[in-house]
Each structure stands twice: as structure tokens, then as C-alpha cells.
C-alpha positions as CSV (number, residue, x, y, z in Angstrom):
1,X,93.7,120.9,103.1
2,X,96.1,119.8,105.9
3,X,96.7,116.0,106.2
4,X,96.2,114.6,109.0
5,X,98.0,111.3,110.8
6,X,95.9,108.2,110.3
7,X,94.4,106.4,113.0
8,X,96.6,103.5,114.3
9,X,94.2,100.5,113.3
10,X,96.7,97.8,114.1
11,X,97.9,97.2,118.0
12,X,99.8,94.7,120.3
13,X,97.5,92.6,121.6
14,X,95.8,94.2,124.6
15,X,97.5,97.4,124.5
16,X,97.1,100.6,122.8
17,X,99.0,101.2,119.8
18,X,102.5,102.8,120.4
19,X,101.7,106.2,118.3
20,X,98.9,106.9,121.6
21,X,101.3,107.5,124.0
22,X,103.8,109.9,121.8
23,X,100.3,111.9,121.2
24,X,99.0,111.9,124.6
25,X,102.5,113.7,125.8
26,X,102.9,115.7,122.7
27,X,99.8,116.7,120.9
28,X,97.1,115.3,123.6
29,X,94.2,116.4,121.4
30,X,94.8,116.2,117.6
31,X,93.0,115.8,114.3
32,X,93.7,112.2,113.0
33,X,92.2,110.7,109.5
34,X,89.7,107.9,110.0
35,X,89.3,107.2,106.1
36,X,89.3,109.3,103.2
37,X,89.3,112.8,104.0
38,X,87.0,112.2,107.7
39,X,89.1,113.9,110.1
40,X,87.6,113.7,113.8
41,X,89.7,115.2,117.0
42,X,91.6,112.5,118.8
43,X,91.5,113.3,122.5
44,X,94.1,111.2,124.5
45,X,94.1,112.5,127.9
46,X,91.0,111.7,130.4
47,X,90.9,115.4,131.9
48,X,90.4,116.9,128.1
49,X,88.0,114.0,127.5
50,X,85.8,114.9,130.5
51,X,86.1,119.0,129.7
52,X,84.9,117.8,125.7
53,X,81.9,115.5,127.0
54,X,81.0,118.1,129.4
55,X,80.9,120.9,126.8
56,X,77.6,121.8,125.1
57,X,79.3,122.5,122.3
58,X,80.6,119.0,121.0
59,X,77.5,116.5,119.7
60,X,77.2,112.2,120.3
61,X,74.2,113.0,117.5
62,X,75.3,110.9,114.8
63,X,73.0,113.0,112.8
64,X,75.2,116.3,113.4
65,X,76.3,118.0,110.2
66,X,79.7,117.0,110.6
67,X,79.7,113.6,112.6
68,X,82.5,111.5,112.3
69,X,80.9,108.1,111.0
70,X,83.3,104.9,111.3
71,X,83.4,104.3,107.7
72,X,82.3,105.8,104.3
73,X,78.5,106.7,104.0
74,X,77.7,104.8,107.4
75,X,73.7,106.5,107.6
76,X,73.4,108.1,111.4
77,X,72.2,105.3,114.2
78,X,69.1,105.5,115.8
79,X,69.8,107.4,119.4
80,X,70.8,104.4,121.6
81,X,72.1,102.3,119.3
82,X,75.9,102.1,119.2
């Protein structure tokens, strides 16, 4: 299994964390660990973000085998709910 960077959880106050911009010039859409071994693509440039949300192919279904929950054994949302 390849490990994957973390995901920066601390951040100057009303700015992205410094390691955002070093991926969005290098490695603009990456794997990045969430917690334990949950690793979700990190997409850090709007023009892949709008190709991903537009593909059929990627899910918001929290239910999805698969789905990237924000912390350990989080049960899927309703549909709505965020």
C-alpha cells in the first residue's frame, strides 16, 4: 500500500494551508490520507474540479462503496444533508 500525504488540518487564519499551493502547481490532483488508511483524491485546480463533478463516473452518494467519509465509521447522510 502506498502512503499517501496527510491532509493539512491546521492553516493561517483565513487562508489555505501552505502545502495547497505546492500541490496545485505540482501534483494538482493527488491522493491525500484523511485518517487511518481513507485515502480520497485531492483535486486543487477549479478546471479538474469542474471536469470531476461533471463526470458520471465520480459519486456525492455517501452510500457509494468507497465514499470517503470525514472520520472513522461516519454511517452515509441522508441525500441532502451535508
Amino acid at each position: 500500500m502506498t502512503a499517501h500525504p496527510p491532509l493539512p488540518t491546521s492553516r493561517p487564519l483565513l487562508d489555505p494551508a501552505p502545502e495547497y499551493a505546492k500541490w496545485q502547481s505540482e501534483e494538482p490532483i493527488s491522493r491525500v490520507t484523511i485518517w487511518g488508511d481513507n485515502s480520497p483524491w485531492l483535486i486543487t485546480r477549479h478546471e479538474d474540479a469542474r471536469t470531476v463533478l461533471a463526470d458520471p463516473r465520480f459519486s456525492a452518494d455517501a452510500g457509494h462503496p468507497g465514499f470517503p467519509h470525514t472520520r472513522p465509521g461516519a454511517p452515509p447522510q441522508a441525500p441532502g444533508l451535508f
